[in-house]
C-alpha positions as CSV (number, residue, x, y, z in Angstrom):
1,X,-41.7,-3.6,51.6
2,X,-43.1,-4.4,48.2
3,X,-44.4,-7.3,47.4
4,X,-45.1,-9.7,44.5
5,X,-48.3,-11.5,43.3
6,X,-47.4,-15.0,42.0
7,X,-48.7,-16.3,39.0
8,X,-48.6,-19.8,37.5
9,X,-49.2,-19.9,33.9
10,X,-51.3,-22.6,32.5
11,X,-47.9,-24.9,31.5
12,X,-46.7,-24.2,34.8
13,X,-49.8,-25.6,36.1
14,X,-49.6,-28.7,33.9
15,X,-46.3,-28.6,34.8
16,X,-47.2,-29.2,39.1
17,X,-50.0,-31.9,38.2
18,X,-47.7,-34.1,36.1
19,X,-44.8,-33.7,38.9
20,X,-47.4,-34.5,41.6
21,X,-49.0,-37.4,39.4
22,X,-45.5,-38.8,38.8
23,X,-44.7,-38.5,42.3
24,X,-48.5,-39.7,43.3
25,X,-47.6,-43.2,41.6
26,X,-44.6,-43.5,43.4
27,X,-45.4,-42.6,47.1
28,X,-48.8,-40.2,48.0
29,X,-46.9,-39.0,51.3
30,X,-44.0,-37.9,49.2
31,X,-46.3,-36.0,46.7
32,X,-48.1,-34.5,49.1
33,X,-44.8,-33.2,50.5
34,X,-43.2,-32.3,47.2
35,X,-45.9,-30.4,46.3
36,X,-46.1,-28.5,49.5
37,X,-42.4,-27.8,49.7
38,X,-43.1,-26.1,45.7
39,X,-45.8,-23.4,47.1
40,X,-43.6,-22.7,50.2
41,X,-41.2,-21.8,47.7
42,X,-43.2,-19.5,46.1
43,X,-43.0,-17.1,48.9
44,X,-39.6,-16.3,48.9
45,X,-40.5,-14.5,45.3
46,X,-43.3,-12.6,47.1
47,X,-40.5,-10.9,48.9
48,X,-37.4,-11.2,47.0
49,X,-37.8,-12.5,43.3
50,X,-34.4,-10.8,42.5
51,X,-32.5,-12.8,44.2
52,X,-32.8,-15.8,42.0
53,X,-30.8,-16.6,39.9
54,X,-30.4,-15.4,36.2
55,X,-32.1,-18.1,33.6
56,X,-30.0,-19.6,30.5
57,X,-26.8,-17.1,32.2
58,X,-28.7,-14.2,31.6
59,X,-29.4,-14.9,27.7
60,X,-33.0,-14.6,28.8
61,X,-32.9,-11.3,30.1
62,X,-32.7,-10.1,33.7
63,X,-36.4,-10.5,34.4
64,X,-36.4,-14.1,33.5
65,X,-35.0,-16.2,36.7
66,X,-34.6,-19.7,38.0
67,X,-36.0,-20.6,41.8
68,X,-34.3,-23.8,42.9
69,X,-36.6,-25.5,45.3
70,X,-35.1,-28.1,47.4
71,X,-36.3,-31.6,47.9
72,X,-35.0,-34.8,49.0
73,X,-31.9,-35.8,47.6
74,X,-32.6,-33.3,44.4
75,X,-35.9,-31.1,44.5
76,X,-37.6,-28.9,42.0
77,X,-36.6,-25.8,39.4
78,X,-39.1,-22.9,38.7
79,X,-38.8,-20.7,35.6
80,X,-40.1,-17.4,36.3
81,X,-40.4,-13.6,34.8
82,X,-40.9,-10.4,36.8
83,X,-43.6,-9.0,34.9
84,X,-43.9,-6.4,36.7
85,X,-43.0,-4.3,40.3
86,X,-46.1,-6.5,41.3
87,X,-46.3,-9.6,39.6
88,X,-44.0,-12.4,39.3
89,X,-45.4,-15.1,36.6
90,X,-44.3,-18.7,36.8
91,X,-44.1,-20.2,33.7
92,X,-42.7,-23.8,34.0
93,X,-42.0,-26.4,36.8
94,X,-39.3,-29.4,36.2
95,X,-37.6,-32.0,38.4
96,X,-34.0,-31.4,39.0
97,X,-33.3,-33.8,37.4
98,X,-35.2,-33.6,34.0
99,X,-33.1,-32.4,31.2
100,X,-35.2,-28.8,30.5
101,X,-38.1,-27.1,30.7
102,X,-40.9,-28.2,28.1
């Protein structure tokens, strides 16, 4: 079974700490749990990164996905590209609910 290294590009990063600072202000439990529930996440694209859905309905190319991370009562979107057979690069993190990535 082949799999993936994940990762996070440096706006992705950015990306967690403003979601977990948000989320920090709110309720530090909930952060903590929000952001746990994101790297859980992550290892379904160790294993499977295909099986994601296609970003922008494919516009993007194939390679470039969406993981939807549940959480609560909305939860979290990843924007990923398969780089390669081995690597699978995150490069942004948004709240269901925000309108788009960066």
């Amino acid at each position: 079974m082949n799999t993936h290294r994940v990762v996070l590009a440096p706006e992705a990063q950015e990306d967690l700490e403003r979601l977990y600072l948000f989320s920090l202000e709110l309720d530090a439990t909930v952060a903590e749990r929000a952001l746990a529930a994101i790297e859980n996440a992550y290892a379904l694209l160790r294993h499977s990164p295909f099986s994601c859905r296609k970003a922008a309905d494919g516009k993007l190319g194939p390679l470039v996905r969406e993981l939807i991370i549940p959480f609560g009562a909305a939860g979290f979107v990843a924007l990923f590209e398969t780089v390669d057979d081995q690597t699978v690069l995150i490069t942004a993190v948004r709240h269901q609910r925000e309108s788009d990535y960066h």
